[in-house]
Backbone bond lengths (Angstrom), bond angles and torsions (degrees), N, CA, C in turn:
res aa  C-N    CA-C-N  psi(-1)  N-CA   C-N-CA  omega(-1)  CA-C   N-CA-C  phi
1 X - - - 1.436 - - 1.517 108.13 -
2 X 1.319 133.77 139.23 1.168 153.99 -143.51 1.673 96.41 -108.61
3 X 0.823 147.14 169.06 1.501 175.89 112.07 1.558 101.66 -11.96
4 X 1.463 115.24 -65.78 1.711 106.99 166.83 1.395 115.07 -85.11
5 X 0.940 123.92 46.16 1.388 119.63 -172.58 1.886 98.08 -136.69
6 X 1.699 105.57 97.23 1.504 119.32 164.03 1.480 105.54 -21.45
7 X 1.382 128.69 154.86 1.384 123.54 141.93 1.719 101.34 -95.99
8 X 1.564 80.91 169.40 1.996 75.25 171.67 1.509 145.23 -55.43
9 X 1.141 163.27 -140.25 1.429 155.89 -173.99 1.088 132.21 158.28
10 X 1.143 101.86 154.67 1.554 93.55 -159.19 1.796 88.96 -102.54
11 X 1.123 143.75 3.21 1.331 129.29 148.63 1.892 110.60 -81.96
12 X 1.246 105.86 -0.58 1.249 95.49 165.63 1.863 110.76 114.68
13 X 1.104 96.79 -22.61 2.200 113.11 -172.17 1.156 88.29 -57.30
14 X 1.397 89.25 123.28 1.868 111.48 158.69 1.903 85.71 -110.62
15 X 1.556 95.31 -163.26 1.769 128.91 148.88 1.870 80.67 84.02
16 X 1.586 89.63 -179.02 1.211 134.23 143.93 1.662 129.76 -11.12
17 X 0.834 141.54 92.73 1.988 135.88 163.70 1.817 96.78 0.27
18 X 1.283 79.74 -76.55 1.660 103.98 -160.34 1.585 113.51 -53.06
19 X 1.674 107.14 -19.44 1.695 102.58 168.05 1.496 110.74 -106.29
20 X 1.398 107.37 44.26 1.285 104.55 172.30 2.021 116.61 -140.59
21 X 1.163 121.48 136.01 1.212 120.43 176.19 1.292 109.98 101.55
22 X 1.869 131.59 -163.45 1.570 117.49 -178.23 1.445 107.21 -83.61
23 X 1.282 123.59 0.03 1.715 114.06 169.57 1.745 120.31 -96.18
24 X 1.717 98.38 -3.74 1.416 103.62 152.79 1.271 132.93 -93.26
25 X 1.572 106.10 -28.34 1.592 129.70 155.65 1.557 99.32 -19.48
26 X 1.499 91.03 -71.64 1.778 105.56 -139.83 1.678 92.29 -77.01
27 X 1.082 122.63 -38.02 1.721 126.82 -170.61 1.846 95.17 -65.20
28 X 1.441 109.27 -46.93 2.130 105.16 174.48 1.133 87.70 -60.26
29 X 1.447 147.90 -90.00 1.545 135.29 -138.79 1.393 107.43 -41.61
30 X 1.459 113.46 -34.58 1.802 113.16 -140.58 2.008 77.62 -75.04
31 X 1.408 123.67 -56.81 1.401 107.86 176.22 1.356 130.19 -98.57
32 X 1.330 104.09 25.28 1.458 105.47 156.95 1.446 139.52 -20.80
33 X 1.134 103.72 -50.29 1.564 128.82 -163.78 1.807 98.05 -69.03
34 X 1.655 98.67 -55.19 1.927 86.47 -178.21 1.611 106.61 -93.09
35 X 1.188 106.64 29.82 1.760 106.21 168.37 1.250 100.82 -105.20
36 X 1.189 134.14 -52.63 1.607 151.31 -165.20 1.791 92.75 -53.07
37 X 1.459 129.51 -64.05 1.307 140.45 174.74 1.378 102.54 -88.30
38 X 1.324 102.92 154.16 1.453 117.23 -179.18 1.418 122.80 -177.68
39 X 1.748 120.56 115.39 1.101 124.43 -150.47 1.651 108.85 -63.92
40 X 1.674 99.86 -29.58 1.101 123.46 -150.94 2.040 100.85 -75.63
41 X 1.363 89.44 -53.54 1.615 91.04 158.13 1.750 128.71 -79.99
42 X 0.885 98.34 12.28 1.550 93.42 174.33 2.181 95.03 -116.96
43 X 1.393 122.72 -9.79 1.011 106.54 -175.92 1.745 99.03 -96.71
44 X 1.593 111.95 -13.13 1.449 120.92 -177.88 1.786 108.08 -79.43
45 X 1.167 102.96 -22.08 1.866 105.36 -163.88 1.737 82.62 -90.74
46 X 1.376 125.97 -59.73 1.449 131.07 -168.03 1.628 99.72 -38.15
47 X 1.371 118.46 -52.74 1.816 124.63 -172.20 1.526 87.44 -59.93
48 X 1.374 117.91 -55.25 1.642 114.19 -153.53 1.709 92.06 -60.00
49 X 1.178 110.48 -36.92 1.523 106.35 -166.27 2.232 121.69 58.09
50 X 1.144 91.73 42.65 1.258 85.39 -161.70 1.733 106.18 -71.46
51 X 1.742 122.80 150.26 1.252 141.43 -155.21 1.468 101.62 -95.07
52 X 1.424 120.01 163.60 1.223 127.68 150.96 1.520 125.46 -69.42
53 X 1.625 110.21 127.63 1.472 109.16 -149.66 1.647 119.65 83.75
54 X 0.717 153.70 -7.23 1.114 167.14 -168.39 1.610 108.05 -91.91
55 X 1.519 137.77 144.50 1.070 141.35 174.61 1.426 113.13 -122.83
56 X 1.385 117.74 113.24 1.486 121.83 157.09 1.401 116.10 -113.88
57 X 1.731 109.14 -176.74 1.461 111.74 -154.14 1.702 82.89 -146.91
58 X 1.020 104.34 125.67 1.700 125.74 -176.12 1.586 104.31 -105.97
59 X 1.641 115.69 91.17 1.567 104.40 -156.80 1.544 97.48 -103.41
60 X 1.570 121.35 118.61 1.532 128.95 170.55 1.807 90.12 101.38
61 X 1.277 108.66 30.03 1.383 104.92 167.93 1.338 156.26 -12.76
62 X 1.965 98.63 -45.16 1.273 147.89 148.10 1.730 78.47 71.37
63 X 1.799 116.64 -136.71 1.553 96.45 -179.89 0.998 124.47 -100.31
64 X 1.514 111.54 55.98 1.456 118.47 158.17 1.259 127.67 90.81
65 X 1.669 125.84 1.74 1.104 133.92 -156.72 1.875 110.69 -68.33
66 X 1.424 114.47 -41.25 1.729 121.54 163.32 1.745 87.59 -61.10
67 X 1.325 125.41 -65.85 1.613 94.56 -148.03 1.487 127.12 -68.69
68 X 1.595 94.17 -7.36 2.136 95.50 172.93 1.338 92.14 -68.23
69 X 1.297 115.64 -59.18 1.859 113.84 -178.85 1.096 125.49 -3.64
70 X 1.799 97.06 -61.86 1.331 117.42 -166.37 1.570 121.79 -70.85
71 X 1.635 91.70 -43.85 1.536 99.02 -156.76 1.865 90.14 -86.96
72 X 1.201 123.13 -6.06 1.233 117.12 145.78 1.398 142.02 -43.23
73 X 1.431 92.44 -49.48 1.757 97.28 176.80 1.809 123.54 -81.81
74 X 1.841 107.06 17.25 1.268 115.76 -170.43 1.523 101.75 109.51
75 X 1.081 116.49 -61.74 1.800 115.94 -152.25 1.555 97.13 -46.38
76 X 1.124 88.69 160.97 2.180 110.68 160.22 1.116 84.00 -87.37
77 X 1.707 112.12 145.04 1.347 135.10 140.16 1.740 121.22 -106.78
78 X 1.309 99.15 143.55 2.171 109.03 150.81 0.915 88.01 -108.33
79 X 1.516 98.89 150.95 1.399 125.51 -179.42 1.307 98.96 -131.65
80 X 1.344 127.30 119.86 1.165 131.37 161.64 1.484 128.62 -121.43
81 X 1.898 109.14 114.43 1.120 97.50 -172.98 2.271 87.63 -145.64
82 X 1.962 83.65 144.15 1.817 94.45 -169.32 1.823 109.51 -58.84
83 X 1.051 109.70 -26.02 1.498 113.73 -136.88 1.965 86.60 -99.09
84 X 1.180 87.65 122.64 1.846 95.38 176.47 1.861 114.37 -59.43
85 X 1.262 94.95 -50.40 1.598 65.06 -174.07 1.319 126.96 -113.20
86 X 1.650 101.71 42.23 1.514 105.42 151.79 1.505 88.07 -122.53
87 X 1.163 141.55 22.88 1.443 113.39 114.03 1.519 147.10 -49.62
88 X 1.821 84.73 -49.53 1.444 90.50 168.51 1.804 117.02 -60.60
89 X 1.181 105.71 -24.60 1.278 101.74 178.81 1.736 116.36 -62.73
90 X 0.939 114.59 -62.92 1.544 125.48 -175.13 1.804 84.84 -75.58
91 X 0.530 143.67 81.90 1.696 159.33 -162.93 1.628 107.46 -176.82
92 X 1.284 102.53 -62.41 1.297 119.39 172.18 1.489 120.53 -79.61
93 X 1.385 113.74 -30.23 1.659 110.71 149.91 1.352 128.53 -50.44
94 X 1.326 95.33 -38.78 1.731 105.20 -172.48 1.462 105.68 -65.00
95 X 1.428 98.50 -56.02 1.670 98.94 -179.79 1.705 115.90 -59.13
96 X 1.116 106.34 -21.45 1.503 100.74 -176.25 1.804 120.08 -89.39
97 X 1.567 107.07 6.62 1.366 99.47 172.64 1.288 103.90 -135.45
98 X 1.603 115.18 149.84 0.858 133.14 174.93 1.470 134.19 -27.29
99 X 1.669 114.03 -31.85 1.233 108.27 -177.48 1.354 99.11 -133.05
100 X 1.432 105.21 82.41 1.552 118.68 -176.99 1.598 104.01 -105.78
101 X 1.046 128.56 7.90 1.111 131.79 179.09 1.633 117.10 -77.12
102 X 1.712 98.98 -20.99 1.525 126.51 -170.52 1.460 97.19 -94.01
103 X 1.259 131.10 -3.24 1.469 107.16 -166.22 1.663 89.30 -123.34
104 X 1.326 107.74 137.02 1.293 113.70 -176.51 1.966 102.01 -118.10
105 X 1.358 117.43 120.71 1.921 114.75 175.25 1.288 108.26 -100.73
């Protein structure tokens, strides 16, 4: 384990020094925008093709950018991701779309 490298916690902090606290805050917002979308998860959910009714599991979620994907195309999602506050983030995704009822963290 590295010097920037969290140990585990019991509030939950994984990652990096630097992705943690209001100078990690502000460094996630600044690229928020191409984390939130992502070609890479929208070209991974398209292969998965997942169905309506259907359950997948979005593992390291981070903020969620595969699981809107998902829970877009109908399916339920879990979302599983270590790091608390990009939980909280996709927390606040969840609540902010319509079919948050489908996404389980």
């Amino acid at each position: 384990m590295t010097a920037d490298h969290a140990p585990d916690s019991p509030d939950g902090a994984h990652g990096h020094s630097h992705d943690q606290g209001l100078k990690g805050m502000l460094r996630y917002l600044r690229f928020a925008r191409e984390m939130w979308g992502s070609d890479v998860n929208r070209a991974v959910v398209a292969r998965l093709a997942p169905q309506p009714g259907e359950t997948v599991m979005d593992i390291g979620a981070g903020a969620g950018a595969g699981t809107m994907v998902a829970v877009e195309s109908g399916a339920d999602v879990v979302s599983l991701e270590p790091t608390a506050y990009l939980r909280r983030v996709l927390r606040l995704r969840r609540f902010a779309t319509r079919v948050r009822d489908r996404v389980r963290i």
